[in-house]
N, C-alpha and C positions, 0 to 999 in steps of 0.2 A: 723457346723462350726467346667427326669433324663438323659436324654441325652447322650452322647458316655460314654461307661463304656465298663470294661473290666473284668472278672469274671475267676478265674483259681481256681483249687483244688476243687475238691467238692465231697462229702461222698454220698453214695447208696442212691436212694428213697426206702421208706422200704411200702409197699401196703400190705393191709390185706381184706379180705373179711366178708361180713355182710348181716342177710336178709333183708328184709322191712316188717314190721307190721302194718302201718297205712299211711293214706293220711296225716296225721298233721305232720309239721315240726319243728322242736324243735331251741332252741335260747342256744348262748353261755350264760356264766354268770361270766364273768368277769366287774367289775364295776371300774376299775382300770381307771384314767383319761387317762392313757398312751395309752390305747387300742382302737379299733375301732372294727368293724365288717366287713367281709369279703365280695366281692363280687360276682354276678354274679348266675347262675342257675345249680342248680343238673344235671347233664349230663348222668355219668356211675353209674346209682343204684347198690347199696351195696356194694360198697366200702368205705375201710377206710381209707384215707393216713394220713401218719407219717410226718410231716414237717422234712425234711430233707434238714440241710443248707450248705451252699458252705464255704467251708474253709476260701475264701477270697475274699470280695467284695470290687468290686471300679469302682466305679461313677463320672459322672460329672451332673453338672448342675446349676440350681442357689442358693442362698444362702438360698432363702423364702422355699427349702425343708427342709432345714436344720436349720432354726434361724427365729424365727417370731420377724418380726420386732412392731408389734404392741403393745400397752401399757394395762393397767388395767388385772382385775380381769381372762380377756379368757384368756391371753395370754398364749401359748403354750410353754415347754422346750424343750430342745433339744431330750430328748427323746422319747417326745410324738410325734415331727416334726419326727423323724424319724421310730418312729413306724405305725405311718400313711401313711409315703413311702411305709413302707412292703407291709400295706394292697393293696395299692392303684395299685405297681407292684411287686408282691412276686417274680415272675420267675424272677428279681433280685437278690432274695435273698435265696431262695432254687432251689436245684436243679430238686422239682418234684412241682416247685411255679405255672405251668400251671395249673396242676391239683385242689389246691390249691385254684385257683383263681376262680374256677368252685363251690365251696362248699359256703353257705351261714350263715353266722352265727360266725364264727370264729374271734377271738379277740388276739390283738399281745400288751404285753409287752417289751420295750427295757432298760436297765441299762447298760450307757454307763460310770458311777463312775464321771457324772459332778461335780465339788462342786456348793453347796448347799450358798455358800456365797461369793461375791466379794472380790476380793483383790484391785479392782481399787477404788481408795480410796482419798479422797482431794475435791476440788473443782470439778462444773460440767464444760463441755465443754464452754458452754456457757461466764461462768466466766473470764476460766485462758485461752482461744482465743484472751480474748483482750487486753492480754497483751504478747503476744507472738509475739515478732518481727521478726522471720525467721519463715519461711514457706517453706517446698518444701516436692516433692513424692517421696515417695520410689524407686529408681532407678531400671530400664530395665534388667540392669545388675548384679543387686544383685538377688542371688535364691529365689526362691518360701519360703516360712516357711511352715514346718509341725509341727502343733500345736494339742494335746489334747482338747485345751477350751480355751476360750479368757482370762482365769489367768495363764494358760501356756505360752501362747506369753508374758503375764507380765514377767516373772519368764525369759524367751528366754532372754529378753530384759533389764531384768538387770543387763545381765553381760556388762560390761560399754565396756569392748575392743572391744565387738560384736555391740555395740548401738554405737558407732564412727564411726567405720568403713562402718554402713549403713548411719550414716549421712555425711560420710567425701564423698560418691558416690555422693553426691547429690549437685551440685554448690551453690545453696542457704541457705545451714548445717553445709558448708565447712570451720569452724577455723582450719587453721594447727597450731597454736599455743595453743590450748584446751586440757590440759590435759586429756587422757584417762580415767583414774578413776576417774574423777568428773562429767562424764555420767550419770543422772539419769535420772530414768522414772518419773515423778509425776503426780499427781492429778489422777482425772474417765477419761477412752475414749469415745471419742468425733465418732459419725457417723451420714454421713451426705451424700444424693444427693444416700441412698438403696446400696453405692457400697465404700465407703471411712470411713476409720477408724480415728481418729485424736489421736496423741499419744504427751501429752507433755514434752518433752526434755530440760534439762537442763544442760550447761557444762560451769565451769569454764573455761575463756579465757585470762590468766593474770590478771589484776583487775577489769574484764568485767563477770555478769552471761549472758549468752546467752538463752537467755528464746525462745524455738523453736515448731513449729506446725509440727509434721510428720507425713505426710499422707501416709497409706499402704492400697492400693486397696485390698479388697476382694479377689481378684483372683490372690493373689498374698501369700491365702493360703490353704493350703490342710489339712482336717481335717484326722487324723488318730487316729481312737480306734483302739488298740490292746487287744482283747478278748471283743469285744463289747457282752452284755448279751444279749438273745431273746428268749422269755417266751410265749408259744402259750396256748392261753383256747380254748379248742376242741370243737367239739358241738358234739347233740344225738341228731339227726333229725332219726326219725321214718323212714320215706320216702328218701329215696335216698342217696346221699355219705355225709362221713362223716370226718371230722378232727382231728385225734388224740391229746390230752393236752400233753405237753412238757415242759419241764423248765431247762432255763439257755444253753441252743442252743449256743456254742461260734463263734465268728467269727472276721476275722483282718478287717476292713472297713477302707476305704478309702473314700473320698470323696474332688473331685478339683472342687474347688467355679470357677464358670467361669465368662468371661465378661460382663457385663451390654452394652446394643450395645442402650442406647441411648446417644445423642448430650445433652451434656448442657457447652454448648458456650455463653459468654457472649461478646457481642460489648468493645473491648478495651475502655478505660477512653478518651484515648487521640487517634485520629481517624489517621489511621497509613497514610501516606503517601508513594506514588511514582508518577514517572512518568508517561505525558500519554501514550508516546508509551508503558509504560510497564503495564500496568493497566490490559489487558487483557492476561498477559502471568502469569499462575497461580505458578511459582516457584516465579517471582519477588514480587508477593502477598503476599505469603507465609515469605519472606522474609522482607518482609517491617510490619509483624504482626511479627519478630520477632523469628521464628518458624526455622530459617534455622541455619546451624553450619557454621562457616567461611568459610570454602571450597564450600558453597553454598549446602550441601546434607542435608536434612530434619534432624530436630532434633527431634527422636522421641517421648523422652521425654517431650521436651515443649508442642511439638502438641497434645500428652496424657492430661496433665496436663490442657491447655487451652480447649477443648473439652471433658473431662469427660470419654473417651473409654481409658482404661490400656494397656497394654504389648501386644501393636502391634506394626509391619511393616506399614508404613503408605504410600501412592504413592500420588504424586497430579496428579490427574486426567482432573481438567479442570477448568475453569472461565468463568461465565457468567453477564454480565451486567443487571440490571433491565430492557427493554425498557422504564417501564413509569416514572420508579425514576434516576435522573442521579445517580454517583455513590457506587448506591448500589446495591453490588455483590453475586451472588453466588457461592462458591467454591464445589467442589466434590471433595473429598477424599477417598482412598479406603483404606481399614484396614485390616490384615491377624494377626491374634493369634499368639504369639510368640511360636517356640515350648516348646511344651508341656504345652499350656494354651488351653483351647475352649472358645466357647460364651456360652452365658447361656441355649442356647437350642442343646448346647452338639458339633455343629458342629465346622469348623478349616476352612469352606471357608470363601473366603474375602468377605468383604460387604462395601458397598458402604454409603459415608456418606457426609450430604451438611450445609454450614456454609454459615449464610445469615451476612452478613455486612459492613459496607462503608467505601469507599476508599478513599482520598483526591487526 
């Protein structure tokens, strides 16, 4: 915090030559939790390659390369999550990572200088949620963030003129009588539904605190080390190629969190109505859930926001009635990646998506 990536700069594969003296194959010995072992089968006997990395790596895909979401004792940091990429696709990551990928036994250290301690600090999500009376997302139009580590977006986020202005984008954030400097960030961040961060906001509003939920999709950030560290333990396999030890390999890394492409739509509280002639024309639908801007054009935002898929184009595509339920519909949606967003398995085409629910 691998799909379309883009790799530029990158320094010689350096190859050296070796004999073979025995059928047994020997193991790396690096016991570093960061590390793993390398795949795949001995190919060209007696060779040695030198991991040799690309100046500057940049990826896309989803956040679970990069951030385990899971709790207790396994749980993975970010540098183990991404030394495990290495292993798993080096020819991302060096420039002779085919070869690389062919040698068995090889283990990868990363030191990206995460801190070691939160700064998100106060109450948990859970807590200070329920009492947070505005809510709304990150807006379309505000840029991506390129963040270090999830205490850098804190640090981002507490310059108060910068934390206004993304909430003043946002119709539901929007005091224009809130002073700027009484902008703060507080409490832990709050994540929720594998693709949403909750951030809570506080701004004086004349003699009003405005206690606020602000949700920033994932993919609405770019993870960037500059001089990310990468530490290879070689192996001395008897039989066949082998991997030369390296330490402190630098590299600039990039990595753009991409779209989460499932639905999580819930049936409005209060069951939207139109008419029946328009019942089956899917803008009038659309617009009767709310979704549309005065001039009748999609609002991409709301439709984000009620449906769970981030920083897309969205088109209505079509409406379908139950036959055997009366007015309960299905809508089809189609969704295109803003530029310079992907889905989480890396692509930019559009995808098609359906919202099941009733219409009065």
């Amino acid at each position: 915090l691998t799909g379309a990536f883009g790799i530029v700069a990158t320094v010689p594969v350096i190859v050296s030559s070796c004999s073979s003296t025995s059928d047994n194959n020997g193991n790396g010995n690096n016991n570093n939790d960061n590390n793993g072992g390398g795949s795949g089968t001995d190919q060209q006997q007696g060779t040695t390659y030198t991991p040799a990395i690309k100046t500057e790596v940049s990826l896309s895909g989803s956040l679970s390369k990069i951030y385990d979401t899971t709790t207790g004792d396994s749980r993975k940091n970010t540098n183990e999550m991404i030394a495990q990429d290495i292993l798993s696709n080096p020819e991302d990551y060096f420039t002779n990572g085919a070869d690389l990928k062919n040698v068995q036994g090889w283990s990868v250290t990363v030191n990206g200088n995460f801190d070691s301690q939160s700064t998100w600090t106060g109450e948990a999500y859970s807590a200070w949620s329920a009492n947070a009376t505005f809510s709304g997302v990150y807006a379309m139009a505000s840029e991506q963030l390129n963040i270090t580590s999830l205490n850098d977006l804190k640090t981002q986020l507490s310059d108060s003129t910068k934390l206004k202005a993304i909430c003043d984008a946002i119709p539901g954030l929007r005091f224009s009588s809130a002073t700027a400097s009484s902008y703060q960030v507080q409490n832990q961040v709050g994540f929720t539904g594998d693709d949403l961060l909750h951030i809570n906001v506080t701004a004086q509003d004349g003699n009003n605190t405005r206690n606020m939920n602000l949700g920033i999709p994932v993919s609405d950030l770019n993870l960037k080390i500059t001089g990310l560290k990468v530490s290879v333990n070689g192996t001395n396999n008897e039989t066949g190629n082998n991997v030369e030890s390296v330490e402190n390999l630098t590299t600039d890394f990039t990595y753009n969190i991409g779209i989460k492409d499932t639905v999580d739509f819930t049936q409005p509280t209060t069951t939207p109505t139109t008419t029946e002639a328009n019942k089956n024309n899917v803008n009038e639908a659309l617009k009767a859930l709310g979704y549309t801007k005065t001039d009748g054009s999609l609002d991409n935002d709301k439709i984000a926001a009620a449906v769970g898929i981030y920083n897309c184009t969205f088109v209505a595509s079509s409406i379908q009635e139950d036959s055997n339920t009366p007015n309960k519909f299905t809508i089809t949606l189609k969704a295109t990646p803003n530029e310079n967003y992907v889905w989480e398995d890396g692509t930019r085409e559009a995808k098609m998506f359906h919202l099941m629910l009733l219409l009065q």
